[in-house]
N, C-alpha and C positions, 0 to 999 in steps of 0.2 A: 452498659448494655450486656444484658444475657448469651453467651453463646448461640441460644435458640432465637433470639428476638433481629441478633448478627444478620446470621445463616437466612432468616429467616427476610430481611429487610436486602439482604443480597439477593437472592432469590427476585426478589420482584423489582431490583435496579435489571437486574439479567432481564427479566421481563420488559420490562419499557424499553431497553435497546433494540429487544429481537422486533417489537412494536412498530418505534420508530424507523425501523428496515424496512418496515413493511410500507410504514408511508410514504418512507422516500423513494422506495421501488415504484410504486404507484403514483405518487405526484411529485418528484423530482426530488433531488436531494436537497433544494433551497427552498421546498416547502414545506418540511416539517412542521404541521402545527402542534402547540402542547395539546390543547383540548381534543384533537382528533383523537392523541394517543391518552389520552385518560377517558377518554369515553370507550375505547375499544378494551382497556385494562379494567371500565367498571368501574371506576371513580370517579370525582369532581375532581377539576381540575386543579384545586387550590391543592387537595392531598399530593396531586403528583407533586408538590415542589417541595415535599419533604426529599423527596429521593432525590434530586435535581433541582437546584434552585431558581434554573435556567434554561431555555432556550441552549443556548450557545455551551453551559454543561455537559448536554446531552451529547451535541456535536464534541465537543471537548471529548468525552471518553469513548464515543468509537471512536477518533481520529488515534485518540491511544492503542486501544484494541489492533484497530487496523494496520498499524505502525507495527505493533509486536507480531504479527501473525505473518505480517511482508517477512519482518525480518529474519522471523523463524524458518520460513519456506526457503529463503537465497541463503540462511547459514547453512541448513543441513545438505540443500544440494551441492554445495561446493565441496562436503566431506568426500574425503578419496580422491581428491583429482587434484590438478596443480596449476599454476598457469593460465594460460587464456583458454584452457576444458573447465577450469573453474568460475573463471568467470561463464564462458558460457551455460554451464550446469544453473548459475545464478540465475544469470540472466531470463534463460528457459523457464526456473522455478519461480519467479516473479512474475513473467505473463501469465504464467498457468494461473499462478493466484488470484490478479488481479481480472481473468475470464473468470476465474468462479465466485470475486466477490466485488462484481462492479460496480456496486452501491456506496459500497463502503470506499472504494478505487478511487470514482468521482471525486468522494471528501479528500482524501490523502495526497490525489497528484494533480486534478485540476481547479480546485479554488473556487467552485459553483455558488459557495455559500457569501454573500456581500459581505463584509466587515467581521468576517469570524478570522482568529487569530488564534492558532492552538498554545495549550500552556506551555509552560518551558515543560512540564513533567510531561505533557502527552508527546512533544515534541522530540524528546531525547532519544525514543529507538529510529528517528530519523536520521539524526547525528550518526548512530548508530550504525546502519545500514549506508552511510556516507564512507565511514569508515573502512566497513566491510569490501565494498568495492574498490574504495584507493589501496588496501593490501594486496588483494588479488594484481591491480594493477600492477602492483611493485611489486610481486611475486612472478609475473610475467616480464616485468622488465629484467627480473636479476638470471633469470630464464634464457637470456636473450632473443625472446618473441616478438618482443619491441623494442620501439627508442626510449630511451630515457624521459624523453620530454613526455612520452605516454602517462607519465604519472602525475605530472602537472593538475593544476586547477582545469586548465584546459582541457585535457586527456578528461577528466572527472565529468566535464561538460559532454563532452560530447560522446561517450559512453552514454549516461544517461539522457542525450536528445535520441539518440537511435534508436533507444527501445521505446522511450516514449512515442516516438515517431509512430512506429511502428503499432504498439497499440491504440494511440490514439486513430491511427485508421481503420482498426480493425474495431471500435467498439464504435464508431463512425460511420460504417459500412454495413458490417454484418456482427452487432453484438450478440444475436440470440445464437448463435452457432460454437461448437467447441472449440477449444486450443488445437488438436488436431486437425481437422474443419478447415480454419480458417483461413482465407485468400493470404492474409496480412502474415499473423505466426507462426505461419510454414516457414515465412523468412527467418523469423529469430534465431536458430540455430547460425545462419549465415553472419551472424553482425561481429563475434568476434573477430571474422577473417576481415570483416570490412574494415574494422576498428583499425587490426593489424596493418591493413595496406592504410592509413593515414598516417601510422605510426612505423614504419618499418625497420627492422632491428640496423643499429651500424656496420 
């Protein structure tokens, strides 16, 4: 394949995502139909499954997309700070995210779609962003911010129910409103102290 014919067949996979956003913002994220979005791109639907051979594809590389973009947001807010300021810089940088790309949210942390199963390849900046948060952890345990056991499978859990928590009431409640705005993500700031009082240093 040509450089240009590449560029040019990227291009218009870019285009059915932004598409597919658009349907899912409008009829829910387990409604995505193919035809809706090949008729809105100008085509027959069979052409869409050149670029996509699938339904569950499509979901397949946002769910990627949206993986790296999380990830991207809690790596760079965590630069410059140390400890549980970094984790909570994370923290913070991941609501803000997940308020400005709720569509794509839905797929990545609540499972709306029946029987979809992402690839191991889409699935790795999740590992990834698992990662990222159990060093922070152990970077506030060696801190002495916390106990030890903060770094746990445990500690892992329940860092990520508290923000979950926490956003899932706020896009429950009042999704059309901002991160600063919001009744719910005023709290966020507050959860590393909280974290710390479950876990508190020896």
């Amino acid at each position: 394949m040509s450089d240009r014919r590449a560029r040019r067949r990227a291009e218009t996979q870019e285009e059915i995502l932004g598409i597919a956003l658009e349907v899912m913002a409008a009829d829910g994220v387990a409604a995505l139909n193919m035809a809706t979005v090949a008729r809105r791109l100008g085509i027959q639907p069979p052409s869409l499954y050149k670029y996509f051979p699938s339904r569950a594809a499509v979901y397949d590389e946002l769910f990627r997309i949206g993986q790296e973009g999380y990830l991207d947001a809690v790596r760079q807010a965590a630069r410059g700070h140390e400890g549980l300021a970094a984790m909570g810089a994370s923290l913070e940088a991941g609501a803000r995210w997940i308020m400005d790309h709720q569509v794509l949210a839905q797929l990545l942390f609540w499972r709306p779609v029946p029987g979809f199963t992402p690839s191991r390849e889409a699935y790795a900046p999740a590992l990834e962003i698992h990662r990222h948060f159990a060093t922070l952890i152990r970077a506030a345990v060696e801190r002495g911010e916390v106990h030890p056991d903060a770094a746990g499978e445990e500690g892992l859990a329940l860092a990520a129910s508290l923000i979950a928590g926490v956003i899932s009431q706020q896009l429950a409640n009042e999704p059309g409103v901002t991160y600063e705005s919001g009744a719910f993500t005023r709290l966020v700031p507050r959860l590393p102290a909280v974290f710390a009082a479950a876990y508190p240093p020896p």
